[in-house]
C-alpha angles and dihedrals in degrees: 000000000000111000124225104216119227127174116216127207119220118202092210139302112297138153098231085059094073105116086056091056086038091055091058100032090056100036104241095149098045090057088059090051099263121128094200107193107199117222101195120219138196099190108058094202087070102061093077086042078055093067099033076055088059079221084115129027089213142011130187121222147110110325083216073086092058094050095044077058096060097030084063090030126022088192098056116149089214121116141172129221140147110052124211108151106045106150119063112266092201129112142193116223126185129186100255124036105264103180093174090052109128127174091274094068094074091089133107079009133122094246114185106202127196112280096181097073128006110228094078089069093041100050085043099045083059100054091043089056084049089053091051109253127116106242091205095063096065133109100249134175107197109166099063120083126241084263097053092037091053085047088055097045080056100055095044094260094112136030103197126028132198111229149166133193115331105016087066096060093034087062091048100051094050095042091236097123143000129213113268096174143008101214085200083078093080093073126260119325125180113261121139117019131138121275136201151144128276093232092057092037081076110029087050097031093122097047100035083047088047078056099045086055088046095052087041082064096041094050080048091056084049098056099049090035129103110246078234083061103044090048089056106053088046091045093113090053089063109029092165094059130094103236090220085053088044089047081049096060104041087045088066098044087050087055091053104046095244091156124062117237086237141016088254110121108228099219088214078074103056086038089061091049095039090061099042087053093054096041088049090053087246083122135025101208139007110263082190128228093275088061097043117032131040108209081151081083086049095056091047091052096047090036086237122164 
């Protein structure tokens, strides 16, 4: 079998990325005909840059990147297709369990926020405006990251701290927090899903929708896999990591439905974020899923009516 060459953008190393290393640690693109070359990445803005560059055919990241593209530019060539993360992988831990904690708590308390990447606090901000609290009024520290902020709930500076995987297990294995609130709970929400240009979703159709039928059998694998087992075939892309600690933390995003069944995105998804971005200032108006996503290549390369 002759292999189509495509080169992938990765935003940077995280954990709630692991059915995209699994993809291509399982080869899962290359049985469908695809040679992906990954290009790995530690600023997540510059992936898209990455594509517009023409130095990678795809990347995967937030598709908030894709609507800060069209809110400065309505004719931007930019589109998302392709979902895998599509509920929020962040969490809220406190230093005392608190199982009766809700999103009206935070006032009046110490709340550390990411820092690293922007679309936690925006999804967030809006569900703490649906749960009727002004998001504006908190005491909020904004400029630290989730490992300084952990550091700071442990020493009594913060009462509340913003984290994803593994920042989440680290704390518990060491006592120093406990999980408050799962922001997955609030329904999908679009968060990881492939981008690229118009212009290379049909110079490169055959090959992007191949890879849209390797990562739907990898998702499938996923789903039906053991977190142990997960955590085995992605090892090398976390060499720093204890497999038992890494098992740990996809066992909790599989048991709260972090990764979509299939790569369809579900347009409820980029409606939720849509809205948290507008009502966080992050956008000034709604371009809308039709301008800004393709699940119509999804549905080709899944044969999907």
């Amino acid at each position: 079998m002759t292999l189509h060459p495509i080169t992938l953008q990765e935003p940077f190393r995280a954990v709630f990325y692991a059915p995209f290393y699994a993809a291509l640690a399982r080869g899962d693109y290359a049985a469908e005909g695809v040679a992906v070359t990954l290009r790995t990445g530690t600023i997540p803005a510059n992936a898209k840059d990455a594509v517009l560059a023409g130095v990678a055919d795809l990347a995967w990241g937030g598709p908030m990147r894709i609507l800060l593209a069209h809110e400065a530019d309505p004719a931007s060539p930019l589109r998302n297709f392709g979902a895998v993360v599509m509920r929020d992988p962040f969490f809220l831990l406190g230093r005392t369990p608190r199982p009766d904690f809700t999103l009206r708590d935070l006032a009046g308390l110490r709340f550390g926020t990411v820092a690293e990447v922007p679309t936690p606090w925006w999804t967030l901000q809006e569900d703490i405006r649906q749960a009727g609290l002004d998001p504006t009024t908190l005491t909020r520290v904004t400029d630290q990251g989730m490992a300084d902020n952990l550091a700071a709930l442990a020493a009594g500076r913060l009462d509340v701290v913003q984290v994803f995987e593994p920042f989440v297990t680290l704390a518990e294995e060491s006592g120093a927090a406990h999980v408050w609130h799962v922001a997955a709970r609030r329904g999908v929400t679009g968060y990881t899903s492939f981008t690229s240009s118009t212009e290379r979703m049909q110079s490169r159709r055959a090959e992007f929708q191949a890879m849209l039928r390797g990562l739907a059998r990898t998702l499938a694998w996923v789903a039906a896999s053991p977190p142990e087992a997960i955590a085995a075939t992605i090892a090398a892309y976390f060499p720093d990591m204890p497999p038992a600690r890494l098992a740990r933390c996809l066992g909790r995003y599989q048991s709260i439905g972090l990764w979509t069944a299939d790569p369809f995105y579900p347009e409820e998804a980029f409606t939720r974020l849509e809205t948290a971005m507008l009502s966080a200032g992050a956008i000034t108006r709604r371009p809308g899923f039709a301008a800004t996503a393709d699940n119509g290549i999804v549905a080709e390369a899944l044969a999907r009516t």
